[in-house]
Every structure is written in C-alpha cells, then in structure tokens.
N, C-alpha and C positions, 0 to 999 in steps of 0.2 A: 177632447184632445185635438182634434181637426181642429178645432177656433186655436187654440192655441196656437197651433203650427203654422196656421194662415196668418194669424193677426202680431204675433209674437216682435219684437226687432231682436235685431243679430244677437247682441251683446244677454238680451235677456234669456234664450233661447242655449246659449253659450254658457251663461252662468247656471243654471239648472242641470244641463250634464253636466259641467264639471262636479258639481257640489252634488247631484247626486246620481251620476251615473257611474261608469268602468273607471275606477281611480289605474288600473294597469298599464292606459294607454293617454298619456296626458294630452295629445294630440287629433285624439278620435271625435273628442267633445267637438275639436274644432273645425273639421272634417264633415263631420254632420249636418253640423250648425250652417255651415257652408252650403253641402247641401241642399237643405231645406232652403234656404235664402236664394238660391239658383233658381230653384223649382219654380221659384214665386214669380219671379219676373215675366215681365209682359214676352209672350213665346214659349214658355215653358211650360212644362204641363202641369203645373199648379201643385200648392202645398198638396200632401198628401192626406187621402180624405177615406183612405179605410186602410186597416191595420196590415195588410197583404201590401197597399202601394208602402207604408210607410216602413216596414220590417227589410222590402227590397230595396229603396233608398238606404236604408242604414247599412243593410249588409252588402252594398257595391261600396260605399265610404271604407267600413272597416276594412276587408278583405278576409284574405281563408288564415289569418294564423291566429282566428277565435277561432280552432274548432272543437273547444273542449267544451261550447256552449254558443247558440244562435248567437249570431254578432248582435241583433238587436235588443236581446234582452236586456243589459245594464240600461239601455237608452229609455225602452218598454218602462224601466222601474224605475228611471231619475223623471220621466212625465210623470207616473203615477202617483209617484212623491210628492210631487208639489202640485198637482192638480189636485187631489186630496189633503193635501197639508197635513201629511203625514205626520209631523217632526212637530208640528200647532196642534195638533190631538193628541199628540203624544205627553208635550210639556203640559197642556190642559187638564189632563187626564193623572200625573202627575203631581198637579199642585192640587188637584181636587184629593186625591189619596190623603196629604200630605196634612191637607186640611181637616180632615176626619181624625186623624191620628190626633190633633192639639187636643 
C-alpha cells in the first residue's frame, strides 16, 4: 500500500476512493487525494509509509463529523479493494461457480 501512495498520480489515487471508498462524502475522496499528492512533494514529509502516518493524514482531510466510525476506514477499505482486486476475485470466483453449474 505505501508503493501505492508514493507512486500513485492524482487522478488514479482519486478514482479508487471514489469508486471504492465513503460514497457519503463525495468530496473527501478529493481531499485526500490532495493530500497524499501534498505529502509527496519535494519539502514534505513524504507519502505515508505506515498505517498510523496514513490513518492521521486521512483523519486531518476528513475532520470530526465522521464520528460514528474512524474517518480513515472507507479510505483503509477503498486501498484494500483494489490493491487486492477484490471486485477481479470476486467476478473470477463467480464465473468459475457459474461454470460448474453448466
């Protein structure tokens, strides 16, 4: 997940929360995204590189009116998504079912 965040461009980084992070906040994704793309620049202190710096970048983006749930978890679960390719195992896993059944 660190390589990701390091190596990532904006736009890509942007389209994985949106598509699979907090649909409640449609702004947050880009807030984030922002972020993480601040962090990188030469001066900054660099993508985040364990789950403590990256959980506290999210949750200064979000702010306190997630408190029914850590502001960083959608974020947490739109990386693991697609770093896993969650949603490509799933339809794999699916067509294989699907295939036993003919």
């Amino acid at each position: 997940a660190s390589d990701f965040l390091r190596d990532a461009p904006r736009e890509e980084l942007l389209r994985v929360l949106r598509e699979y992070g907090d649909p409640s906040d449609p702004h947050a994704a880009r807030r984030v995204a922002d972020a993480i793309c601040l962090a990188r620049l030469p001066g900054g202190p660099g993508a985040p590189k364990t789950t403590k710096e990256f959980s506290d970048l999210v949750a200064s983006c979000r702010g306190y009116e997630y408190q029914a749930m850590h502001a960083a978890k959608a974020t947490f679960q739109a990386l693991r998504i697609h770093l896993n390719d969650e949603f490509g195992q799933l339809r794999g896993g699916v067509a294989a079912s699907l295939d036993m059944l003919k």
